[in-house]
BAFI-48462 format. One line per field, with one value per atom (N, C-alpha, C): residue in three letters; x, y, z; atom name. Coordinates in Angstrom, 2 decimals, decimal comma, always signed. Each point is the difference from the previous one (the first is absolute). Layout:
# BAFI-48462
aa ala|... .
px X|... .
py Y|... .
pz Z|... .
at CA|... .
***
This chain:
# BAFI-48462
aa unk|unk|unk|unk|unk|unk|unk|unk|unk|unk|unk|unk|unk|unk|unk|unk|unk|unk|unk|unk|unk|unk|unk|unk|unk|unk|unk|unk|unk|unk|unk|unk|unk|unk|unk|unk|unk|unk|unk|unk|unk|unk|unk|unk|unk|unk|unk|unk|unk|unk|unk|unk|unk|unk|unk|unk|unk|unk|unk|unk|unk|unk|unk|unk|unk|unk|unk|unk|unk|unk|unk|unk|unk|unk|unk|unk|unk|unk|unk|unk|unk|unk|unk|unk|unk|unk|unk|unk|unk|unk|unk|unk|unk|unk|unk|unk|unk|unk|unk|unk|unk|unk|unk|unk|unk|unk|unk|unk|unk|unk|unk|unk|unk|unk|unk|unk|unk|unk|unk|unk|unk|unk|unk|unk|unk|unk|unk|unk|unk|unk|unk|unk|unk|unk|unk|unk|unk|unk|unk|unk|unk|unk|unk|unk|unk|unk|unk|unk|unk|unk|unk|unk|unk|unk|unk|unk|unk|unk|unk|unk|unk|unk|unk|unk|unk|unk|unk|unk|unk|unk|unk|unk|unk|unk|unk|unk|unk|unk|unk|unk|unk|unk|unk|unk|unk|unk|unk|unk|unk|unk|unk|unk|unk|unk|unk|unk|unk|unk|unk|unk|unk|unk|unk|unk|unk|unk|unk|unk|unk|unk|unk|unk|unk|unk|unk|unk|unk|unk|unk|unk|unk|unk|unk|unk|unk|unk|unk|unk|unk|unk|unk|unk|unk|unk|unk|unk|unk|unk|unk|unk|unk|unk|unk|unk|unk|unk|unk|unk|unk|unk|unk|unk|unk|unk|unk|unk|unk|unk|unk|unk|unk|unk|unk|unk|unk|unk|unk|unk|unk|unk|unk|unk|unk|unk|unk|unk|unk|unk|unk|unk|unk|unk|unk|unk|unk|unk|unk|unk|unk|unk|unk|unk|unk|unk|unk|unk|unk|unk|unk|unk|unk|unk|unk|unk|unk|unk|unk|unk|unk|unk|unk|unk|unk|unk|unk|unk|unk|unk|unk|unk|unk|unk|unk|unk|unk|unk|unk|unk|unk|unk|unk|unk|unk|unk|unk|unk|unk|unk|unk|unk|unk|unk|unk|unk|unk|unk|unk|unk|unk|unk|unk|unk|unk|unk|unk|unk|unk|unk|unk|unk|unk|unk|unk|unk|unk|unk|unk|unk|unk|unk|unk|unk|unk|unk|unk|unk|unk|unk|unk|unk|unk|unk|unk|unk|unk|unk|unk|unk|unk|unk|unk|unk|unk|unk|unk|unk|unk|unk|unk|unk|unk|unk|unk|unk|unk|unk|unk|unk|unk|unk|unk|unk|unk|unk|unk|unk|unk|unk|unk|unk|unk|unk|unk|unk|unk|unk|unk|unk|unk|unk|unk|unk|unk|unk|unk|unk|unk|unk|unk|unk|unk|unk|unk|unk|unk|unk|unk|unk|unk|unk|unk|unk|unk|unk|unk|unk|unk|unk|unk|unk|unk|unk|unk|unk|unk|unk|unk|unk|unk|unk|unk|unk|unk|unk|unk|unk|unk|unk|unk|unk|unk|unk|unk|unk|unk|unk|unk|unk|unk|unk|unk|unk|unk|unk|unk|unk|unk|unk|unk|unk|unk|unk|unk|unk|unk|unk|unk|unk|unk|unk|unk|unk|unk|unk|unk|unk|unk|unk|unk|unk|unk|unk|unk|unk|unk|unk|unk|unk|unk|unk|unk|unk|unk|unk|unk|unk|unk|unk|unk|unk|unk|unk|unk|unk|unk|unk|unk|unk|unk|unk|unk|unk|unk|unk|unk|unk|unk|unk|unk|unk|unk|unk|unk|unk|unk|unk|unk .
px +0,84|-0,84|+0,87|+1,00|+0,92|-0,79|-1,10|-0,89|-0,28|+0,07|-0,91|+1,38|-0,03|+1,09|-0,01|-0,93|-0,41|+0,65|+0,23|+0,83|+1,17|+0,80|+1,57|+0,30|+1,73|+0,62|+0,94|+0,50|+1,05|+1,59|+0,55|+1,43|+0,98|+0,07|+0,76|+0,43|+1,17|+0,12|+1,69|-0,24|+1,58|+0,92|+1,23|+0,59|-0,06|-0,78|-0,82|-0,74|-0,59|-1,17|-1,44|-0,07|-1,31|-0,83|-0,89|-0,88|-0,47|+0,62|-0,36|-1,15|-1,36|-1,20|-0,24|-0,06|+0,16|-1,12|-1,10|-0,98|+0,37|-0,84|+0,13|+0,03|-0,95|+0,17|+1,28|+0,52|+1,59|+0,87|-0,09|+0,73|+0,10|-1,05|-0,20|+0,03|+0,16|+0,12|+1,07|+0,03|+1,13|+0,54|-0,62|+0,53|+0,42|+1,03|-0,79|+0,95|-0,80|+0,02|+0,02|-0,08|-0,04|+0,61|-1,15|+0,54|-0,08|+1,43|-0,40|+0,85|-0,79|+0,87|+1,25|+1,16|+0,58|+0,61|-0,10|-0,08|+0,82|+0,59|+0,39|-1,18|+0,36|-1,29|+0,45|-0,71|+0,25|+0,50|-0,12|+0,10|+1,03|-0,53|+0,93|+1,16|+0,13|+1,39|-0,71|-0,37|-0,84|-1,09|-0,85|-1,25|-0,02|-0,91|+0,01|+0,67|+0,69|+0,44|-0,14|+0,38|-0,43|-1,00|+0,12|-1,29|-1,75|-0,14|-1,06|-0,33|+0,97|-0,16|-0,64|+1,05|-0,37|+0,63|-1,27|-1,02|-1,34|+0,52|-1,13|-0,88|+0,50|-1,37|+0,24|+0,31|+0,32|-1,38|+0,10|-1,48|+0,31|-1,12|+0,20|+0,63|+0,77|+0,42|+1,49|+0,37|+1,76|-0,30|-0,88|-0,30|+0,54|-0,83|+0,12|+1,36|-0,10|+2,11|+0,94|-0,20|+0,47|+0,50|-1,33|-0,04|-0,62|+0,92|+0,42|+0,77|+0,20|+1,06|+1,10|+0,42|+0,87|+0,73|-0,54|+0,53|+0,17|-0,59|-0,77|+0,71|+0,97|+0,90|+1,26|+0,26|+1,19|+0,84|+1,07|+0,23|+0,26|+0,86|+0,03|-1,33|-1,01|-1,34|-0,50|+0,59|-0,10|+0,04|-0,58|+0,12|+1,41|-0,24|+1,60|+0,82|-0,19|+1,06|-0,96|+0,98|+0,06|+1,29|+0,56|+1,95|-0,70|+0,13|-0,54|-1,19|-0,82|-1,69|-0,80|+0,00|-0,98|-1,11|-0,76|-1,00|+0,16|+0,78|+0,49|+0,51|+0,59|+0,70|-1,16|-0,78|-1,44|-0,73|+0,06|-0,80|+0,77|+1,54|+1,02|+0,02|-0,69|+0,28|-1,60|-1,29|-0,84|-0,41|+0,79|-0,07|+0,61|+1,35|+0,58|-1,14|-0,68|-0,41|-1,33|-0,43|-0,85|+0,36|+1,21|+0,90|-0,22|+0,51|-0,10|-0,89|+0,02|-0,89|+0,37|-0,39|+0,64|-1,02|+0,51|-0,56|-0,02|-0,83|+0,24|+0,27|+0,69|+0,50|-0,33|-0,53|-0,21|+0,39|+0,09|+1,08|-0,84|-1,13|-0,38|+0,41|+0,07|+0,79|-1,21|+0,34|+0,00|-2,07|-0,22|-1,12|-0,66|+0,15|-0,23|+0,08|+0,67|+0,46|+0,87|-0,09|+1,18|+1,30|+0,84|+1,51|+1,04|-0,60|+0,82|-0,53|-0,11|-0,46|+0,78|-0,17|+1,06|-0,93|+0,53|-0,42|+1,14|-0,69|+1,47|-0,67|+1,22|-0,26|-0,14|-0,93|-0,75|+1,16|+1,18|+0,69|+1,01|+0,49|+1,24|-0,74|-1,25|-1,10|-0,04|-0,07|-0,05|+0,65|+0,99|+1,50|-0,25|+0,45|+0,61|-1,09|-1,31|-0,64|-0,12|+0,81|+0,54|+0,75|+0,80|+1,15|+0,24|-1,21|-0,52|-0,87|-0,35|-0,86|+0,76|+1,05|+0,48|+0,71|+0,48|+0,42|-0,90|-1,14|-0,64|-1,13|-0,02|+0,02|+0,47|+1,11|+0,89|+0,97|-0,75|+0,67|+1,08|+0,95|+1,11|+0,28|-0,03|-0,15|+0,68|+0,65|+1,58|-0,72|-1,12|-0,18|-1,43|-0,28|-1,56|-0,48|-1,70|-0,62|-0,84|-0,37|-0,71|-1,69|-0,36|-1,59|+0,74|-1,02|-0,19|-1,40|-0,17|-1,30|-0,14|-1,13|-0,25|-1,29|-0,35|-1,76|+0,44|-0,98|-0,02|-0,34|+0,48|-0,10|-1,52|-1,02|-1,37|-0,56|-1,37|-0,88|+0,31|-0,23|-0,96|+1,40|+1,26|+0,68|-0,07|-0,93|-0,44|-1,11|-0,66|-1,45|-0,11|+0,19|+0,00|+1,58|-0,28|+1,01|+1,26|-0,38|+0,75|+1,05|-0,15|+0,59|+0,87|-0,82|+0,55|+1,27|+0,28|+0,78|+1,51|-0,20|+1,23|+0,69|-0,61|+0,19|+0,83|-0,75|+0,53|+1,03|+0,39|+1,03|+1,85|-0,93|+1,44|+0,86|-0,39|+1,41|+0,17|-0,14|+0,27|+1,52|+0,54|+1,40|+1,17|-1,06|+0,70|-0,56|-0,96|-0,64|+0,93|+0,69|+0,29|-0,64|+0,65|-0,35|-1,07|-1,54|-0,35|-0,61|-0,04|-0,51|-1,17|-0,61|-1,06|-0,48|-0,85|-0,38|-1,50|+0,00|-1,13|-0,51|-1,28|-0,40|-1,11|+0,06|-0,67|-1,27|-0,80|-1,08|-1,18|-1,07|-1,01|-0,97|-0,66|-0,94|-1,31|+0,07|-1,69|-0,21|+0,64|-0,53|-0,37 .
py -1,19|+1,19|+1,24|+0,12|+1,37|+1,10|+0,37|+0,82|+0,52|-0,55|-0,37|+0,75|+1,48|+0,59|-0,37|-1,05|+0,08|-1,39|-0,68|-1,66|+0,15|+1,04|+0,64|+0,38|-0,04|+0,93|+0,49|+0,94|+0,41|-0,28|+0,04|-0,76|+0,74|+0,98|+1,35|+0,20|+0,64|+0,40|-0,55|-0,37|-0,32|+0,90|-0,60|+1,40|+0,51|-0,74|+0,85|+0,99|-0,30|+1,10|-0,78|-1,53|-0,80|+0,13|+0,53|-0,80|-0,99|-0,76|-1,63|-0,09|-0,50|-0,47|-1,54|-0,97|-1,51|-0,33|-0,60|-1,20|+0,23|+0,47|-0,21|-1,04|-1,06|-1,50|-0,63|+0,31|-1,09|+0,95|+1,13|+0,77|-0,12|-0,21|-0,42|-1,80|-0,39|-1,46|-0,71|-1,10|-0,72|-0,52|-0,37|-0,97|+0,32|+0,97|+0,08|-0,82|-0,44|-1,09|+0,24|+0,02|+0,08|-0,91|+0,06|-0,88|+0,46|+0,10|+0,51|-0,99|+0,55|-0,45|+0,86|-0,57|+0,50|+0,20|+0,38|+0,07|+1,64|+0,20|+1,35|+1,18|+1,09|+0,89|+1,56|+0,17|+1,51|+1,00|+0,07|+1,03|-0,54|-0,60|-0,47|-0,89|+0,01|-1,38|-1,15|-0,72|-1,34|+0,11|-0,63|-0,23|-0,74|+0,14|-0,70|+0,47|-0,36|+0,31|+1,41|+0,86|+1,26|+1,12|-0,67|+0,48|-0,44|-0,68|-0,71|+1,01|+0,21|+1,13|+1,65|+0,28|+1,80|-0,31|-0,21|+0,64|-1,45|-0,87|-0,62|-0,13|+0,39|+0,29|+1,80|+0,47|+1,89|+0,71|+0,82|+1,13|+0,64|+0,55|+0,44|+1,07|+1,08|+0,64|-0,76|-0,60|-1,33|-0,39|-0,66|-0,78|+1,12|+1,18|+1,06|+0,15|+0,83|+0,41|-1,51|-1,24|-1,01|+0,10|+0,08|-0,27|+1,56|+1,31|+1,07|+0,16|+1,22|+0,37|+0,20|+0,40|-0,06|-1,23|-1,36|-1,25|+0,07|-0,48|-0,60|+1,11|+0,83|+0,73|+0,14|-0,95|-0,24|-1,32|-0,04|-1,06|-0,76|-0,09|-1,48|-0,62|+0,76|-0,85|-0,95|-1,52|-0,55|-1,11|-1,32|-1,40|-0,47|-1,00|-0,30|+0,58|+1,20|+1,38|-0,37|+0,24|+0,21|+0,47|+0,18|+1,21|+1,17|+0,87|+1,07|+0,27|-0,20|-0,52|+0,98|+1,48|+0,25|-0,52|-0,17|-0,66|-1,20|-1,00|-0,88|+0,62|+0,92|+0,53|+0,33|+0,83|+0,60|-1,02|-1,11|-1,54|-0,69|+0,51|-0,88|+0,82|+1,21|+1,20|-0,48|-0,06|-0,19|-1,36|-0,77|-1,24|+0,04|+0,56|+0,61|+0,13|+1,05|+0,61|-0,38|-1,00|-1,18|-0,72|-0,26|-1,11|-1,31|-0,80|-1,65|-0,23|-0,66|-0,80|-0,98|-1,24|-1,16|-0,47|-0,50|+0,11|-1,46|-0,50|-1,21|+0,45|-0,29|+0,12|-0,68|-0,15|-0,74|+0,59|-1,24|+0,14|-1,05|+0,62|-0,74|-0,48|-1,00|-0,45|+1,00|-0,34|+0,04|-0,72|-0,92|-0,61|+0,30|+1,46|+0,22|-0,73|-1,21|-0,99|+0,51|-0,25|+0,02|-0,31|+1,17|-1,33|+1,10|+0,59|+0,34|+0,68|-0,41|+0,84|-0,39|+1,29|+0,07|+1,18|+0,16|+0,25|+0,96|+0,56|+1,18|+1,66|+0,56|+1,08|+0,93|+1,32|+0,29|+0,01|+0,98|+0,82|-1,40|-1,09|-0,65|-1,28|-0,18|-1,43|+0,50|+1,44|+0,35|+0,16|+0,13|+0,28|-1,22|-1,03|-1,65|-0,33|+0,26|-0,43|+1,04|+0,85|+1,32|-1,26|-0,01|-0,54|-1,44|-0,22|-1,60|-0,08|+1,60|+0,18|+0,92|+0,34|+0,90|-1,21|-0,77|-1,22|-0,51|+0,47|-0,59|+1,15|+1,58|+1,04|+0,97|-0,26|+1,02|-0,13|+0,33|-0,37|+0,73|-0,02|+0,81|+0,10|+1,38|-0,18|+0,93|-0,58|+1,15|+1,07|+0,10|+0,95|+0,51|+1,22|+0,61|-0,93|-0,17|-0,04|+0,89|+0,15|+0,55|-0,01|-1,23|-0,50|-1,25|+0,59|-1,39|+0,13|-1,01|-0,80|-0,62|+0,58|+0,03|-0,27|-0,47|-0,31|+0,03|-0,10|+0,09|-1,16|-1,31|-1,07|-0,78|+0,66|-0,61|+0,33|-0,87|+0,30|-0,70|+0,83|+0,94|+1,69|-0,68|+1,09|+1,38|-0,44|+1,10|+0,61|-0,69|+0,41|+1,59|+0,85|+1,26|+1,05|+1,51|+0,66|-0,12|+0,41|+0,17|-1,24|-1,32|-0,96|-0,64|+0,54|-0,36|+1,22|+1,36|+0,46|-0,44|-0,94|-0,82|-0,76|+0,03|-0,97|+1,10|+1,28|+1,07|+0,12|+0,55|+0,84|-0,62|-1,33|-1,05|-0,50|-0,12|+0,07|+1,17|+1,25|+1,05|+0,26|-0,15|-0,21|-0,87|-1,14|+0,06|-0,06|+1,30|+0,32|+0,96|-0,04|+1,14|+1,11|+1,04|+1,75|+0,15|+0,16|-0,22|-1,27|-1,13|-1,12|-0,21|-1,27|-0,79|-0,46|+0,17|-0,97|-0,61|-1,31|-0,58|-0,51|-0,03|-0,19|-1,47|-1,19|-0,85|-0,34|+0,44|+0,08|-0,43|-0,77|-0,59|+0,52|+0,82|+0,84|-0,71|-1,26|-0,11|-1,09|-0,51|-0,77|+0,86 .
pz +0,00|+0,00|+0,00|-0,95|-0,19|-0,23|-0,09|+0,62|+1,09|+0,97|+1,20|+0,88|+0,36|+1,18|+1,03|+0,41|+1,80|-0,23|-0,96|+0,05|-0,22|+0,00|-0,14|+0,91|+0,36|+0,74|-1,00|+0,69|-0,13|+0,50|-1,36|+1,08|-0,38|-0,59|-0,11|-1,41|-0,11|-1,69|-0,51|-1,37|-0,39|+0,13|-0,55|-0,89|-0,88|-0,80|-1,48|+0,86|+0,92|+0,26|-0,05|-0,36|-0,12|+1,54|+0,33|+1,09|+0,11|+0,70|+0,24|+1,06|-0,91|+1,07|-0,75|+1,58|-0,28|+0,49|-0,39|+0,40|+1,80|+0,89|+1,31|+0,67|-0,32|+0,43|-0,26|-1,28|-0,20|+1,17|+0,08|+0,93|+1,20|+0,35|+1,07|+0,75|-1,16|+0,55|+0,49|+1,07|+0,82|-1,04|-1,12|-0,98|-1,45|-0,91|-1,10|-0,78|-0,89|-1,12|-1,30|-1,29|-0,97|-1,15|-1,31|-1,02|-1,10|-0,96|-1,20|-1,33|-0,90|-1,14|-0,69|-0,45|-0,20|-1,30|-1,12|-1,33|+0,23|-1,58|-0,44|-0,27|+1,04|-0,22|-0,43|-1,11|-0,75|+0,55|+1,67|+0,66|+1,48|+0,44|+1,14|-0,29|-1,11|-0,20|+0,26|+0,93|+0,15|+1,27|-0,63|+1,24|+0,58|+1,27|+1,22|+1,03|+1,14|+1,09|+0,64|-0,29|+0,64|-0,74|-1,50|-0,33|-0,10|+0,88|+0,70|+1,22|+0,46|+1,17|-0,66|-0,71|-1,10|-1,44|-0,53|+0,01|+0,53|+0,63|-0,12|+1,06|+1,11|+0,88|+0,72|-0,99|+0,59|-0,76|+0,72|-0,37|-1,22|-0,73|-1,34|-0,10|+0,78|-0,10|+0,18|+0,46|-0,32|-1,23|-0,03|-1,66|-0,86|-0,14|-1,03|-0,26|+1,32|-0,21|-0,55|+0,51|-0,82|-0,99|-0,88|-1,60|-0,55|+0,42|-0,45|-1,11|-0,65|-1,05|+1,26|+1,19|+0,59|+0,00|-0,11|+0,24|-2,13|-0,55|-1,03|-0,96|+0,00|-1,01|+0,30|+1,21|-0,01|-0,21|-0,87|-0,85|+0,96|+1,25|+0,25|+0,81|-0,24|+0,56|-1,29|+0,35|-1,84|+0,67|-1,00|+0,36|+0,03|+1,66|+0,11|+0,21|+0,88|+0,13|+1,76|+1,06|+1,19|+0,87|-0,75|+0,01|+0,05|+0,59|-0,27|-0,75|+0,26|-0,27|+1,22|-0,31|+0,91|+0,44|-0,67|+0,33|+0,91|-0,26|+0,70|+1,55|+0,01|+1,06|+0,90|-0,22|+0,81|+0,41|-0,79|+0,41|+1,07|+0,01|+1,31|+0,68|+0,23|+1,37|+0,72|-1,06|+0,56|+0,58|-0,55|+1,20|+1,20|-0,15|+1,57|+0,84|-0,72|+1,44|+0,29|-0,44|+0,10|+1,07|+0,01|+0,84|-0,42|+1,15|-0,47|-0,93|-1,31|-0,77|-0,21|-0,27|-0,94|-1,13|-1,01|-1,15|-0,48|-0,75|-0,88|-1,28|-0,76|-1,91|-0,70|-1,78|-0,61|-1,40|-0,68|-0,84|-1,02|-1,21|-0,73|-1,46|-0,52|-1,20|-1,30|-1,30|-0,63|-0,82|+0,97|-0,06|+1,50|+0,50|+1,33|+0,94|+0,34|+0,94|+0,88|+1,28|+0,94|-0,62|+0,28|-0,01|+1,16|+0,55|+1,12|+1,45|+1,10|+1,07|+1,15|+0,46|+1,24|+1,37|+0,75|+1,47|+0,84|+0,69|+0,37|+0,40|+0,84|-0,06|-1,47|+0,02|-1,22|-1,05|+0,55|-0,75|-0,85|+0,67|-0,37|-0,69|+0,49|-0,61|-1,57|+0,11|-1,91|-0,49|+0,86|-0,98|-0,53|+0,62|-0,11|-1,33|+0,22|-1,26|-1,50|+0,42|-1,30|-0,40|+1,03|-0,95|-0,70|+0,31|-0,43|-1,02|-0,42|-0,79|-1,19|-0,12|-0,53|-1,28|+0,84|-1,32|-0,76|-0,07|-1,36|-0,29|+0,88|-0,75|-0,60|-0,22|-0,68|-0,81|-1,09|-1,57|-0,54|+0,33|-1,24|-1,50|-0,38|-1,39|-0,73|-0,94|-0,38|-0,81|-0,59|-0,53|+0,15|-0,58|-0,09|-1,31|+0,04|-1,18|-0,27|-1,62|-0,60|+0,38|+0,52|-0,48|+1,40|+1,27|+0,79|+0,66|-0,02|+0,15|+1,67|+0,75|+2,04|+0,02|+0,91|+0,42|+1,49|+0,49|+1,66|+0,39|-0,37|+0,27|-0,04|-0,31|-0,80|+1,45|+0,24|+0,52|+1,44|+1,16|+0,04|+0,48|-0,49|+0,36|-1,71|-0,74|-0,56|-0,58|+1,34|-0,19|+0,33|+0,38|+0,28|-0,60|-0,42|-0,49|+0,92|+1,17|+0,60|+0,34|+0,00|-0,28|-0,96|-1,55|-1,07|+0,07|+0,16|+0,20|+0,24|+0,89|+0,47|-0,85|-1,22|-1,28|-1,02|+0,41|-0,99|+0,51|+1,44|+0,10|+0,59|-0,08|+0,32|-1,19|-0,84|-1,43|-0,55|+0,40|-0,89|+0,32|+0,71|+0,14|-0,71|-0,94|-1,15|-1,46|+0,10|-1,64|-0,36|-0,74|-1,06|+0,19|+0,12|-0,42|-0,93|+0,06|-1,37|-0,13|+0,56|-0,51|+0,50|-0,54|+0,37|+1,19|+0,58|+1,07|+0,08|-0,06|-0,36|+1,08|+0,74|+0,96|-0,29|+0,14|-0,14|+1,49|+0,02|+1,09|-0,66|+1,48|-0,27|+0,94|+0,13|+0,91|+0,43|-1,26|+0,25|+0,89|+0,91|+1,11|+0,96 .
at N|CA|C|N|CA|C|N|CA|C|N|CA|C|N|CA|C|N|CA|C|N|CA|C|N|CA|C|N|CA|C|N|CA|C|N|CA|C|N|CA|C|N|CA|C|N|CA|C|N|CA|C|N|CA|C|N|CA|C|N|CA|C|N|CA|C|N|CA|C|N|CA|C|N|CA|C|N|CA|C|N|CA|C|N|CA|C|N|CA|C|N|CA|C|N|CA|C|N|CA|C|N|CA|C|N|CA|C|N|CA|C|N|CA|C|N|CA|C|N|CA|C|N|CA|C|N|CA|C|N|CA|C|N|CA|C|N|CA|C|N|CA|C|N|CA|C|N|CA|C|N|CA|C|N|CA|C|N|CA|C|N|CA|C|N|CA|C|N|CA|C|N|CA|C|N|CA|C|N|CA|C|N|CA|C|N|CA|C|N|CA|C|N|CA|C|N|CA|C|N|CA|C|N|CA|C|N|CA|C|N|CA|C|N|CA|C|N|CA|C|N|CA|C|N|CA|C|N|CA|C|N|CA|C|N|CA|C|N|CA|C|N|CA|C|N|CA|C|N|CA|C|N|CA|C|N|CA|C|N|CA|C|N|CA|C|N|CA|C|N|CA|C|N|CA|C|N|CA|C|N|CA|C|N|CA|C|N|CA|C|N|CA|C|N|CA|C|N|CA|C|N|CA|C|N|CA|C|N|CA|C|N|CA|C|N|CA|C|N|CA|C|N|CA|C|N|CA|C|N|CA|C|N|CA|C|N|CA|C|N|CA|C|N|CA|C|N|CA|C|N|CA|C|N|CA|C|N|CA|C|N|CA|C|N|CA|C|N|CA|C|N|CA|C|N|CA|C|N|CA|C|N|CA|C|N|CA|C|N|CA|C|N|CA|C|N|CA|C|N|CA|C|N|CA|C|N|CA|C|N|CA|C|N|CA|C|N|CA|C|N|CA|C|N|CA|C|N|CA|C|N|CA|C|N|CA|C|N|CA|C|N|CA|C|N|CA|C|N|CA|C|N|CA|C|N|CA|C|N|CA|C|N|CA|C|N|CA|C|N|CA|C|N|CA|C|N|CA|C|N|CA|C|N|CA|C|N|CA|C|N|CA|C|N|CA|C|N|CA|C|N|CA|C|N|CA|C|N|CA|C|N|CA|C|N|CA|C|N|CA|C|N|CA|C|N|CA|C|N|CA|C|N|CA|C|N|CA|C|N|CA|C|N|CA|C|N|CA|C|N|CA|C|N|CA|C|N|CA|C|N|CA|C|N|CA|C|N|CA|C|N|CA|C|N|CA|C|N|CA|C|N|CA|C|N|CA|C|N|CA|C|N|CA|C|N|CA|C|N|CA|C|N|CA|C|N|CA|C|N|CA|C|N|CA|C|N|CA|C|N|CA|C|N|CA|C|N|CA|C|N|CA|C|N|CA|C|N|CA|C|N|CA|C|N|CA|C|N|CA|C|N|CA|C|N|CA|C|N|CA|C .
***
């Protein structure tokens, strides 16, 4: 309910300047827990682990600033980038001050199947599955092309714009100046 101000606190501000308001119940709880998936994401370098926390249970005013032109025009906010990854960075200050979490990870193949999960405190449980995940997302490629061809992995991750996006803006790093980009999407489920 990132709506809802009276189900938020406040847990103070980054060094960007973000106001961090978190779900009051996870904040408040003896226990907190969390599970995410962890795949390459347009904006945070990879999902899951602390972004389950902000933007995923923070009030719409965290959400917003999130997925800002402040975050979202600066180049190293990109898939597979967490080196200097603001965005990433504001997601490891605001779990700080969350405190203790531990997280479960998942790590789905290719035919959406399990093939990796692990358990752990938030921050180091995602590293370990970055880096378990990074060997079979990240393609090296000696040169730009002219004409390449992205979908957002079919349904139901491109049933909506805002999803298929993720399809657009993750190979443009190696289209050509000028080139093609062909978006293969299926909307109608």
């Amino acid at each position: 309910f990132a709506r809802n101000d009276s189900d938020h606190v406040m847990l103070g501000v980054t060094t960007l300047g973000t106001d961090i308001k978190i779900d009051k119940r996870f904040v408040e709880a003896d226990l907190k827990l969390v599970t995410g998936l962890v795949e390459p994401h347009f904006m945070a370098g990879y999902s899951g682990g602390r972004k389950v926390i902000a933007p995923g249970i923070a009030h719409k005013d965290t959400i917003t600033r999130f997925h800002s032109s402040r975050f979202m025009s600066d180049p190293m906010v990109d898939s597979c980038i967490l080196e200097n990854n603001p965005l990433h960075n504001e997601q490891l200050e605001v779990a700080k001050m969350v405190g203790p979490v531990l997280s479960v990870n998942v790590v789905i193949d290719e035919n959406r199947r399990l093939s990796f999960v692990n358990y752990g405190e938030i921050i180091d449980s995602h590293l370990r599955a970055v880096s378990f995940m990074e060997q079979f997302a990240i393609v090296r490629v000696p040169r730009k092309f002219k004409t390449v061809v992205a979908s957002a992995a079919g349904y139901p991750l491109d049933q909506t714009y805002y999803q298929t996006v993720k399809g657009i803006v993750t190979p443009l790093g190696i289209l050509e100046e000028g080139g093609d980009l062909i978006i293969a999407s299926d909307c109608s489920e």
